[in-house]
C-alpha positions as CSV (number, residue, x, y, z in Angstrom):
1,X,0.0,0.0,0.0
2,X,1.7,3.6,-1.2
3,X,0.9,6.5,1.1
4,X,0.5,10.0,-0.9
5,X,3.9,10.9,0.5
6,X,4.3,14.9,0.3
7,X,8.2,15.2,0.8
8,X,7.9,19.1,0.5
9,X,9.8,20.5,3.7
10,X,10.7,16.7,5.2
11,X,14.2,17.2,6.7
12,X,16.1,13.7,6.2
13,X,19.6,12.7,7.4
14,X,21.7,10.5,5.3
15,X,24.4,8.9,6.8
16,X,26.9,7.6,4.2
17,X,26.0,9.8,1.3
18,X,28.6,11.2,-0.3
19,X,28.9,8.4,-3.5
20,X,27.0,5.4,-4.5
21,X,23.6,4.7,-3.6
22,X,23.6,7.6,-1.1
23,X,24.3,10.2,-3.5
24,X,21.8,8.9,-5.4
25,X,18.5,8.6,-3.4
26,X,19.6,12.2,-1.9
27,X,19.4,13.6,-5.7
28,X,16.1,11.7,-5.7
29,X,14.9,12.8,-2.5
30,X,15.9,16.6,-3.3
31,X,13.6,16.6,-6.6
32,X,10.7,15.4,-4.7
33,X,11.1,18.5,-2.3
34,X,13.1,17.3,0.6
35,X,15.9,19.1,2.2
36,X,18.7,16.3,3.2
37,X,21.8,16.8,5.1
38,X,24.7,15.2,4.0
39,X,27.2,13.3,5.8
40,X,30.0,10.8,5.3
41,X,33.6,11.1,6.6
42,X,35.7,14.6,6.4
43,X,37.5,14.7,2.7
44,X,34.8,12.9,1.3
45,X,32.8,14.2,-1.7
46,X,30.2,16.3,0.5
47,X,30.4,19.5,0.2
48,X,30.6,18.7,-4.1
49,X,27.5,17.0,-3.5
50,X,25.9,19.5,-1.5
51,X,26.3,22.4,-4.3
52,X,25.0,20.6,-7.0
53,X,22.3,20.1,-5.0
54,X,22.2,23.9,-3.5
55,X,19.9,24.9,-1.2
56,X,17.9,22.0,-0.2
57,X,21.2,19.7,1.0
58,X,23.6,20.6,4.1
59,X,26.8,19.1,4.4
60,X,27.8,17.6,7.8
61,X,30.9,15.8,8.0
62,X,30.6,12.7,10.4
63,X,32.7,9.6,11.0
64,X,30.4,6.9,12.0
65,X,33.0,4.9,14.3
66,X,33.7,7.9,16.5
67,X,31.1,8.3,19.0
68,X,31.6,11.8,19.7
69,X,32.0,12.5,15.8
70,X,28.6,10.9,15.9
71,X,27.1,13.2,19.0
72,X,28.5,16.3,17.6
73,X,26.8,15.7,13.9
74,X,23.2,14.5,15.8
75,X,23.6,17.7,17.6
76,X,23.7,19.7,14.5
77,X,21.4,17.8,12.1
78,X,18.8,18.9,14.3
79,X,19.6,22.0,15.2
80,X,17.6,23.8,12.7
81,X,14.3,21.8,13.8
82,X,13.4,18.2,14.5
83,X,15.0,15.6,11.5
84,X,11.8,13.6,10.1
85,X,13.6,10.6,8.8
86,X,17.0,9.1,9.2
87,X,18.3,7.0,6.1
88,X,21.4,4.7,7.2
89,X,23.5,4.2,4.0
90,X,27.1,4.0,5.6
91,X,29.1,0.7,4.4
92,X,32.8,-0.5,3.7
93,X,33.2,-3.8,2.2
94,X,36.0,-6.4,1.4
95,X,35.7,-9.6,0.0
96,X,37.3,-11.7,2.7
97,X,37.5,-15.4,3.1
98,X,38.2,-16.9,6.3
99,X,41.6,-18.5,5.2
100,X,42.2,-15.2,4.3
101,X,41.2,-13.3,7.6
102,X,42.4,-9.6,7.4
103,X,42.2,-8.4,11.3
104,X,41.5,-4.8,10.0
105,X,39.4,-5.0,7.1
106,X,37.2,-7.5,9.3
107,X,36.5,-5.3,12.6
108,X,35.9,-2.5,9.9
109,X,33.0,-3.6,8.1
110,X,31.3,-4.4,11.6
111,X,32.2,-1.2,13.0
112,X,30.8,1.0,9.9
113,X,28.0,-1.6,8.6
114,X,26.3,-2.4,12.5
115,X,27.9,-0.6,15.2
116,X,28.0,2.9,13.3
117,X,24.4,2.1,12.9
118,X,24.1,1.6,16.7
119,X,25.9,5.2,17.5
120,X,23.4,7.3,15.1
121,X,20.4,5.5,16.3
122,X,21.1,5.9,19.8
123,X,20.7,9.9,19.0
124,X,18.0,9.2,16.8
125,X,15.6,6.8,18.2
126,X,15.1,8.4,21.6
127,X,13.7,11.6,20.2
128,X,11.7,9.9,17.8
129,X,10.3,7.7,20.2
130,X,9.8,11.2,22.5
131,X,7.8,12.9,19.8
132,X,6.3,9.3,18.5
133,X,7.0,10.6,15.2
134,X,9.7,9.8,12.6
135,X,10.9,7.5,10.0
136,X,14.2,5.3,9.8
137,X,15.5,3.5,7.0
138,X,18.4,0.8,6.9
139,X,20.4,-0.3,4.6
140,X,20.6,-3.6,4.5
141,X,21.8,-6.4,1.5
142,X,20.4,-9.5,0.3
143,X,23.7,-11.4,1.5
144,X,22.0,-10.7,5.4
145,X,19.4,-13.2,5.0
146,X,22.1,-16.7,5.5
147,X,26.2,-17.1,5.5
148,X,28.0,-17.4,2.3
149,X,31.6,-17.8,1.5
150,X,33.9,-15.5,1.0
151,X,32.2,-12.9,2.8
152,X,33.4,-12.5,6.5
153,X,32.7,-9.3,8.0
154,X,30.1,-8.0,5.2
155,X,27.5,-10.7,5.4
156,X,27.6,-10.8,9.5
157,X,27.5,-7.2,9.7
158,X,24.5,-6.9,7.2
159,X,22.6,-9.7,9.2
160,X,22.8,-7.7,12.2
161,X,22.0,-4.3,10.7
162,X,18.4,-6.8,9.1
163,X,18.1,-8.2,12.8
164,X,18.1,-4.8,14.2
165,X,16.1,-3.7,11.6
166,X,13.4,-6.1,12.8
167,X,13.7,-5.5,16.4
168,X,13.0,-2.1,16.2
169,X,9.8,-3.1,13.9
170,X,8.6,-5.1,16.4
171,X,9.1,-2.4,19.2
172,X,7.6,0.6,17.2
173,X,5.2,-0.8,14.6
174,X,2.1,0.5,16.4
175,X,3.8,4.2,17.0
176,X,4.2,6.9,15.1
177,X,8.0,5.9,14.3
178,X,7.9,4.0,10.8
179,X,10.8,1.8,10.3
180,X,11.8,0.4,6.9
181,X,14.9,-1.8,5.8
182,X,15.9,-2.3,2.3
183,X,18.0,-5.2,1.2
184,X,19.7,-4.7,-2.6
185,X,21.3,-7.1,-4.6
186,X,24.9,-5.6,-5.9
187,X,25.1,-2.6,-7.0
188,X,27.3,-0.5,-9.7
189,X,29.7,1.2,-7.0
190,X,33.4,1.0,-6.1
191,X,32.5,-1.2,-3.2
192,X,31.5,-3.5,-5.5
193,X,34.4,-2.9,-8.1
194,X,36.4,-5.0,-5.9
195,X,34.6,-8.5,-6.9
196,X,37.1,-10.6,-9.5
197,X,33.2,-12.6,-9.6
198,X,30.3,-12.7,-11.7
199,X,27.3,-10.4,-10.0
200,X,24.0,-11.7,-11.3
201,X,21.5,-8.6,-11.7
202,X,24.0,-6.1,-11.1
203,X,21.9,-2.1,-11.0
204,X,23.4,1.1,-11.0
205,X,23.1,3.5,-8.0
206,X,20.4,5.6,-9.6
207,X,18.2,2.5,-10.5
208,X,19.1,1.1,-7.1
209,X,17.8,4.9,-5.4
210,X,14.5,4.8,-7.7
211,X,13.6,1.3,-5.8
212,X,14.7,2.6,-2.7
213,X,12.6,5.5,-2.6
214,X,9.3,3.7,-3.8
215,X,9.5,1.5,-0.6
216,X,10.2,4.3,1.4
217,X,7.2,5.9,0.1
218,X,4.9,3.0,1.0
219,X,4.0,1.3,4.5
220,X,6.1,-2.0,3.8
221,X,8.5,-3.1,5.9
222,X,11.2,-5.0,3.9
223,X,12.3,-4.5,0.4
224,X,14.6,-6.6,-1.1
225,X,15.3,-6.4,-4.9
226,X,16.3,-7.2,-7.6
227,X,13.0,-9.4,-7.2
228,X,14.0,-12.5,-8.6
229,X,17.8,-12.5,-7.2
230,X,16.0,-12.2,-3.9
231,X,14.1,-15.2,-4.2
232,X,17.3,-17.0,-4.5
233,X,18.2,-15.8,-1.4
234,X,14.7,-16.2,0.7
235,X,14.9,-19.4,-0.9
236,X,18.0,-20.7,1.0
237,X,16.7,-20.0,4.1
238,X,14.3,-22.7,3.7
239,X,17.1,-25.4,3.3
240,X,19.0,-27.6,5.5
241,X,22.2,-27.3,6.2
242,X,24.1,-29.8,4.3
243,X,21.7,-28.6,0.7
244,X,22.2,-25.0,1.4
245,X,26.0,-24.9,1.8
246,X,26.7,-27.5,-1.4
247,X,24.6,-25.2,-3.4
248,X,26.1,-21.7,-2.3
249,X,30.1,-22.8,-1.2
């Protein structure tokens, strides 16, 4: 069911929006009349971002695994009124096998992909929850829904971002606070440029944003798209053990 969303004056944060899908959905959230603040890690694209989009994007640097990065940025989204809607688009990824455990690259992914998520809903939440009004939106990935190889770190870090995406569901689905979590297929970025392997229904950012922005128009709680590639991976869950990992290893 699609609600007649009127975007006009909706003030939304996106956190991890200076390239990729991010950049995107804020170009399509701008054109449909909402004012978005920008933010992403200092020396990232933002500010370029942010003029293209003049006047109805504010750039606010923010590094997600710094708490107080985190606080300081919270403070000043919503210091020119109350934010509407949080979208959490933050990610790093490296394909990573366990016989080929990076230390770094591993803690990374969790600290960005879940536990970033975890500082800028812990400023976000509370006064939504105050005002029983709001809307957040996670990022999630059709890898969350069971393990696959290759993928330490990304996939366990995008299971928790789903699971906490469907906790807080379950806590706020009869309050004015509408949660939403979107789960893509791969996606045309440089995350992504790092596969050496075949990516089956591969979209571009701006095809990816168009999706993205339908289901956050609507009342639904989970997307997950490219349909068809998403079936593959509901599918699996259905499967025991010893079928699921000689299809997918």
């Amino acid at each position: 069911m699609r609600e007649a969303a009127n975007w006009a004056g909706k003030r939304y944060w996106l956190v991890g929006a200076s390239a990729g899908l991010g950049a995107a959905l804020a170009r399509v959230m701008v054109k449909a009349g909402a004012h978005v603040v920008l933010s992403a890690r200092p020396g990232q694209s933002l500010d370029a971002l942010a003029q293209e989009l003049g006047p109805s994007a504010t750039a606010l640097p923010m590094d997600v695994t710094n708490e107080a990065s985190v606080a300081q940025a919270a403070y000043a989204a919503g210091a020119a009124g109350a934010i509407d809607g949080v979208v959490y688009l933050a990610g790093v990824y490296w394909p990573m096998a366990a016989q080929g455990w990076h230390p770094a690259q591993a803690t990374a992914m969790v600290d960005v992909n879940l536990t970033g998520l975890m500082r800028v809903l812990g400023h976000v939440v509370p006064q939504m929850v105050a005002r029983d009004q709001g809307h957040i939106v996670i990022t999630g990935s059709l890898s969350a829904f069971r393990g696959l190889p290759g993928s330490v770190g990304y996939t366990a870090s995008k299971a928790g971002a789903l699971s906490l995406a469907e906790c807080l569901y379950a806590d706020l689905r009869r309050t004015g606070v509408r949660v939403q979590v979107v789960n893509p297929g791969f996606i045309k970025t440089r995350l992504t440029d790092k596969n050496d392997f075949a990516m089956p229904f591969i979209m571009t950012a701006d095809h990816a944003a168009q999706r993205m922005f339908a289901h956050m128009q609507g009342r639904r709680f989970k997307a997950s798209f490219p349909r068809r590639f998403a079936w593959v991976f509901r599918l699996g869950q259905l499967l025991p053990d010893a079928l699921y990992f000689r299809l997918f290893s």
